[in-house]
C-alpha positions as CSV (number, residue, x, y, z in Angstrom):
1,X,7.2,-12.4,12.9
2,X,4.5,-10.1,11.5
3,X,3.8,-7.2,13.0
4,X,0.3,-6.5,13.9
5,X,-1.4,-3.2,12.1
6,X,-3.8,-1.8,14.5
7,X,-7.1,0.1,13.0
8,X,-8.4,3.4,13.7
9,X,-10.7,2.0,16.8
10,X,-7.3,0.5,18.5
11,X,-5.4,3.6,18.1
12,X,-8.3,5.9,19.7
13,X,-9.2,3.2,22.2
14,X,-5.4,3.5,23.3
15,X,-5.6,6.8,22.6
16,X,-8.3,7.7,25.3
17,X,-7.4,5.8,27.7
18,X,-3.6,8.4,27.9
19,X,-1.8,5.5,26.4
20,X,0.3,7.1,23.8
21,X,3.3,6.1,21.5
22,X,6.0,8.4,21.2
23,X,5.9,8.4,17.1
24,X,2.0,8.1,15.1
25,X,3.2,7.4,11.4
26,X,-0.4,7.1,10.3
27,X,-1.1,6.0,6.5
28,X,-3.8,4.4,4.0
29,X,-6.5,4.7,1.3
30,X,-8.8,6.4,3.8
31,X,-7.7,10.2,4.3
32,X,-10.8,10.0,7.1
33,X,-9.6,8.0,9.3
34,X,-6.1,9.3,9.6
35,X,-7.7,12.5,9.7
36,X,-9.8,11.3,12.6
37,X,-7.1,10.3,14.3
38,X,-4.8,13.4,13.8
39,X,-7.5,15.7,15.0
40,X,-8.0,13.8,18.4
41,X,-4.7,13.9,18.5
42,X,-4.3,17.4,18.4
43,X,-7.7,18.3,20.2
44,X,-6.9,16.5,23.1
45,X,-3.4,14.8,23.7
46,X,-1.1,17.6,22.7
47,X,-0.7,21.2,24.2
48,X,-0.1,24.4,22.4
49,X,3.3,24.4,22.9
50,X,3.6,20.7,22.1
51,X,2.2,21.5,18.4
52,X,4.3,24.0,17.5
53,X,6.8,21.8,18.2
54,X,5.9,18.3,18.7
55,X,3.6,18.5,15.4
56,X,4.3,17.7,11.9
57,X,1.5,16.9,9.2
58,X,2.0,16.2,5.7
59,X,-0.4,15.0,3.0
60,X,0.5,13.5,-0.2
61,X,-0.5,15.3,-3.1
62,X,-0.8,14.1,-7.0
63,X,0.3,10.1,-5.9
64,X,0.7,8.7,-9.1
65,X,-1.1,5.1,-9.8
66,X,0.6,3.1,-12.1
């Protein structure tokens, strides 16, 4: 069975409504909308404490196309 991808809409929707996931792996071609996400994220869901510790971002730099 294939797993369904949600889009950027279905992870705010969820998102704003206090239902959270306990991991966000967020990846794709469009740095905006994972940056959209991530910022909501850390605007509004976690604490200050929780992003010290809860809060780990890391962009991929020089991806090689071949």
């Amino acid at each position: 069975m294939a797993k369904q991808e949600l889009t950027c809409d279905d992870i705010l929707k969820e998102l704003r409504a206090k239902q959270y996931r306990p991991i966000y792996y967020l990846m794709g071609e469009e740095s905006y909308y994972i940056d959209l996400i991530a910022d909501y994220i850390t605007d509004n869901v976690l604490t200050d404490t929780e992003k010290e510790f809860n809060l780990t971002v890391v962009y991929e730099i020089g991806r090689a196309h071949v």
